[in-house]
C-alpha positions as CSV (number, residue, x, y, z in Angstrom):
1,X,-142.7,55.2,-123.0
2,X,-144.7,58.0,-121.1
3,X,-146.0,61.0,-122.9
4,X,-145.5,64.6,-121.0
5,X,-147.0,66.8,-123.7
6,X,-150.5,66.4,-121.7
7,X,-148.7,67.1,-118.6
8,X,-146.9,70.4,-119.5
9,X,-150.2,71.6,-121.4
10,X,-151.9,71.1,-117.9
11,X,-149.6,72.9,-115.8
12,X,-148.9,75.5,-118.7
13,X,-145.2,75.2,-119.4
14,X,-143.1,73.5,-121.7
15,X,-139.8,71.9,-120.7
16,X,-136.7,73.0,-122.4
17,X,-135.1,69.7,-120.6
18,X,-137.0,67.3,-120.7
19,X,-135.4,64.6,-119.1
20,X,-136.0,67.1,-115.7
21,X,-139.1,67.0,-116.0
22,X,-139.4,63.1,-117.0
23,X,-136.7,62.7,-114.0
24,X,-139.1,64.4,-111.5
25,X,-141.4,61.4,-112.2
26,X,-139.0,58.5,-111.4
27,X,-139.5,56.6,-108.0
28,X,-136.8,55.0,-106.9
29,X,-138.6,51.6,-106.5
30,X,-138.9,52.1,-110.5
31,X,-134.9,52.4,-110.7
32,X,-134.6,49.0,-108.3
33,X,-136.5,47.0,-110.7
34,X,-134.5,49.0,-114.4
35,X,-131.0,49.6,-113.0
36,X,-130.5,50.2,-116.5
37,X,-132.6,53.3,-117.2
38,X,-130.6,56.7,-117.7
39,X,-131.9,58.7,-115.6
40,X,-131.7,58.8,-111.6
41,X,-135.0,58.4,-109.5
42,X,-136.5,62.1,-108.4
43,X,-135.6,62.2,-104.7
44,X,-133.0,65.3,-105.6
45,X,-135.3,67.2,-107.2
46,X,-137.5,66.3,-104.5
47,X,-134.8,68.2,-102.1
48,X,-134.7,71.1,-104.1
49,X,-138.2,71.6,-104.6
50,X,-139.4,71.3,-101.1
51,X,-136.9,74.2,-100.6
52,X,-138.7,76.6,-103.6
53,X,-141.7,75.1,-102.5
54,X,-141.1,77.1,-98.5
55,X,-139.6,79.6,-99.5
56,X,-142.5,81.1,-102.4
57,X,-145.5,80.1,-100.0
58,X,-143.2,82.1,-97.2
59,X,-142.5,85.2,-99.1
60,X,-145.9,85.4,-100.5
61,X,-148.0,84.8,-97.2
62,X,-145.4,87.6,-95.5
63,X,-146.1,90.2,-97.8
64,X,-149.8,89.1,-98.3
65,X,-150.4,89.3,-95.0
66,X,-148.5,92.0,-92.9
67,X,-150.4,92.3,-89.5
68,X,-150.3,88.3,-89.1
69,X,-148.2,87.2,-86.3
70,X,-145.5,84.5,-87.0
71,X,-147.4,81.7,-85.6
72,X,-150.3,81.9,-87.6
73,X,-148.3,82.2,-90.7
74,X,-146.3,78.6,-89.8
75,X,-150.0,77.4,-89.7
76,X,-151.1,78.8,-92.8
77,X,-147.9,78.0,-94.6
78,X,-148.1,74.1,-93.4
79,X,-151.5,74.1,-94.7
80,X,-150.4,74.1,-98.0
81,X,-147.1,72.5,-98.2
82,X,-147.9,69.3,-96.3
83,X,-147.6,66.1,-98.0
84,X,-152.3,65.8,-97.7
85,X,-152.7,69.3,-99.7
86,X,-149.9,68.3,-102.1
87,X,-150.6,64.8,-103.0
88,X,-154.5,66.1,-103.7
89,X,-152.9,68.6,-106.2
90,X,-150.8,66.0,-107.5
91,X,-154.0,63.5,-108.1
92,X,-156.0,67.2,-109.4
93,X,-153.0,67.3,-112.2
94,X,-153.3,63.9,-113.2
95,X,-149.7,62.9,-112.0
96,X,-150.0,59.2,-111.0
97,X,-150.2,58.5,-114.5
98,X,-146.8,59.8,-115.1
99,X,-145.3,58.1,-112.3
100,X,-142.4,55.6,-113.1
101,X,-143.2,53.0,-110.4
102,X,-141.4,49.7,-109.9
103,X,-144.4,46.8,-110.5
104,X,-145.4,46.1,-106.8
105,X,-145.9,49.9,-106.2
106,X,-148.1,50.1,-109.5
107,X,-150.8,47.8,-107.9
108,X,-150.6,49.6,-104.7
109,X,-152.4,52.7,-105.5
110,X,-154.4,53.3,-102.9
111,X,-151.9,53.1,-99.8
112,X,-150.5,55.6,-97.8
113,X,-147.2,55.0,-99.2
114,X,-149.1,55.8,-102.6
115,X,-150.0,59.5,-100.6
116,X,-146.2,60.4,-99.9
117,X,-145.2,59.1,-103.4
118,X,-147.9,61.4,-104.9
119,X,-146.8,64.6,-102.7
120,X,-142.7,63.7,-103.2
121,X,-143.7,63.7,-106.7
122,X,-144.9,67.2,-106.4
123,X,-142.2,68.8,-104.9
124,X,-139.5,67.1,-107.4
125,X,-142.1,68.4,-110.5
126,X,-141.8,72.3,-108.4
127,X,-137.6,71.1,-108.0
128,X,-137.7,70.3,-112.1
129,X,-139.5,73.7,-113.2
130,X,-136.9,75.8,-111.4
131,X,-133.9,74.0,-112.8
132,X,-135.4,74.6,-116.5
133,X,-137.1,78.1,-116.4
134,X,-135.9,79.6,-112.9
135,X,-138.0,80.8,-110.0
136,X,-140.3,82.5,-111.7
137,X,-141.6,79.8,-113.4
138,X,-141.5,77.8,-110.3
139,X,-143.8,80.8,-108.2
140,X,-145.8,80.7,-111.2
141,X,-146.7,77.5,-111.2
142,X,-146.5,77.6,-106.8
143,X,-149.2,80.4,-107.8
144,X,-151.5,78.7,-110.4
145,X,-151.5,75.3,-108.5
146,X,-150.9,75.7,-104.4
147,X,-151.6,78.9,-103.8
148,X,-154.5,78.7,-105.3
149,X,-156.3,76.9,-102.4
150,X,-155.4,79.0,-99.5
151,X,-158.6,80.9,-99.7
152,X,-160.5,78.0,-99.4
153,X,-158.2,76.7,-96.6
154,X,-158.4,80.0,-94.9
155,X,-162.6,80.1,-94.9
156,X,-163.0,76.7,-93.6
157,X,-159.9,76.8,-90.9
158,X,-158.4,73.7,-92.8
159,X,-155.0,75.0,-91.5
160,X,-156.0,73.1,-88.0
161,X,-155.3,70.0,-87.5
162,X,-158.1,67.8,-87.9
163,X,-158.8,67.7,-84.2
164,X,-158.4,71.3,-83.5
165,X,-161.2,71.5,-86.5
166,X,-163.8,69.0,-85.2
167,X,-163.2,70.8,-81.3
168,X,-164.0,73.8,-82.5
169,X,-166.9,73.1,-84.4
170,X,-168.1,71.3,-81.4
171,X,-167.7,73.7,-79.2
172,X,-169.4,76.3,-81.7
173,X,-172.6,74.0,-83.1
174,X,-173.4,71.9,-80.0
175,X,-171.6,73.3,-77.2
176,X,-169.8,70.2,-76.5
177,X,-165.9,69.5,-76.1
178,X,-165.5,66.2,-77.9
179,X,-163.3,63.4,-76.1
180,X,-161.3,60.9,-77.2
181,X,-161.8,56.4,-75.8
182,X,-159.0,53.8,-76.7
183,X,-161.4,50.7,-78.0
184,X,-159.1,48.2,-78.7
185,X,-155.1,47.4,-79.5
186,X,-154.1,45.0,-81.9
187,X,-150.8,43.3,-83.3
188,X,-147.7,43.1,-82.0
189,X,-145.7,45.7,-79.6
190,X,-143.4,46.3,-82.5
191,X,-146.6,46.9,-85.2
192,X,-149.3,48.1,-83.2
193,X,-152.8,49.0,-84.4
194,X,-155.0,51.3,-82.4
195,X,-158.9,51.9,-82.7
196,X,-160.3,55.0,-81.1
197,X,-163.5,56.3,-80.7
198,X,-164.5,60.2,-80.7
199,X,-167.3,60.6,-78.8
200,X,-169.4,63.9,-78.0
201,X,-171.0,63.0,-74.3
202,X,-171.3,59.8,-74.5
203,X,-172.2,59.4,-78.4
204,X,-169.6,57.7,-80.4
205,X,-169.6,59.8,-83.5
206,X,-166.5,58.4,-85.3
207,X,-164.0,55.6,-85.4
208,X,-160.3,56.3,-86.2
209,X,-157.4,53.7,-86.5
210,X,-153.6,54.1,-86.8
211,X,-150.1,52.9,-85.8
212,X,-150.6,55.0,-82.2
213,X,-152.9,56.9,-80.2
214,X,-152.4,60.0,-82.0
215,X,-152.8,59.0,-85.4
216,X,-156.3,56.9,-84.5
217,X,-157.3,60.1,-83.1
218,X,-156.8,62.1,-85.9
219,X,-158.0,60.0,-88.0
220,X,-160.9,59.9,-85.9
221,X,-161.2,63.7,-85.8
222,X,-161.3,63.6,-89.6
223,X,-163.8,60.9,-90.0
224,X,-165.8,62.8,-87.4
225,X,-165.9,66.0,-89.6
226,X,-167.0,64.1,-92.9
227,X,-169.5,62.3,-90.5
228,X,-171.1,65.9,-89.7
229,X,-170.3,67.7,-92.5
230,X,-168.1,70.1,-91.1
């Protein structure tokens, strides 16, 4: 039996329902292996609160931010509602050890499935609060928790894409647009895995891998960042 009180001292708010807020907790791998348990898993909630979730981070960047045109804002607002930022939140709140996980998903903590679990989870907690206390408890919470990082976000342009980042910075500390070399494909046509270099001139400065191109390259991109501490 999981304990919430630690969870709603952390976030400051005490459920009225708890069941929501134990609800917003419940993946549905958890439900496949306890068809008897009372509750539903939390992809619902998950619906709803990705909704709040847009539409508080929208409202607050348009009136925060008046002279910024409507591309910039789509940026800024994806900075903080994508599944990275919010599954770091999640793991900042302590919410894997709430989770309701089925066994096989339990010993699979550090996968990317893990990642999306971690960030669903999030926006069914943001789905919960606004059922129990209304929207301003949820734009509190939106405030205290996710909002929260958008001035770090904003002074280290983390609202570009990893690859838009590590171009930039190239191009601002040595001069140098970075490019991107296929190494090797693996695995079948259906499962392919891709390696990819990122290489300034001719210097390899970081390997990426992924299910395509794109995603090695990002991955790459990212790596390349940590690799110059950018």
């Amino acid at each position: 039996m999981k304990e919430f009180s630690k969870l709603e001292k952390t976030i400051g708010y005490s459920f009225s329902n708890s069941d929501l807020l134990k609800q917003a907790m419940v993946h549905r791998s958890y439900i496949n292996e306890h068809p008897e348990f009372t509750l539903g898993h939390n992809e619902r909630l998950e619906f709803l609160g990705d909704a709040v979730l847009e539409i508080i981070v929208t409202e607050h960047l348009f009136h925060t931010y008046p002279d910024t045109p409507e591309g910039m804002l789509t940026d800024w607002r994806a900075s903080l509602v994508n599944a990275k930022m919010l599954a770091q939140i999640a793991q900042e709140l302590s919410l894997e050890e709430n989770l309701y996980l089925s066994r096989g998903e339990e010993k699979d903590s550090n996968s990317k499935a893990r990642y999306y679990i971690l960030a669903n989870a999030m926006e069914s907690l943001i789905g919960a609060l606004y059922l129990d206390g209304g929207l301003e408890v949820a734009k509190t919470f939106i405030k205290n928790f996710i909002l929260s990082h958008f001035e770090h976000i904003l002074q280290n342009h983390l609202y570009l894409d990893p690859k838009s980042r590590f171009q930039e910075k190239s191009q601002e500390v040595v001069g140098i647009t970075p490019h991107y070399k296929v190494i090797s494909e693996s695995g079948p046509d259906h499962n392919k895995v891709f390696e990819v270099g990122l290489y300034l001139e001719e210097d390899l400065v970081a390997i990426g891998r992924g299910s395509s191109k794109q995603e090695a390259q990002v991955e790459a991109a990212s790596q390349g960042l940590a690799n110059k501490g950018w």
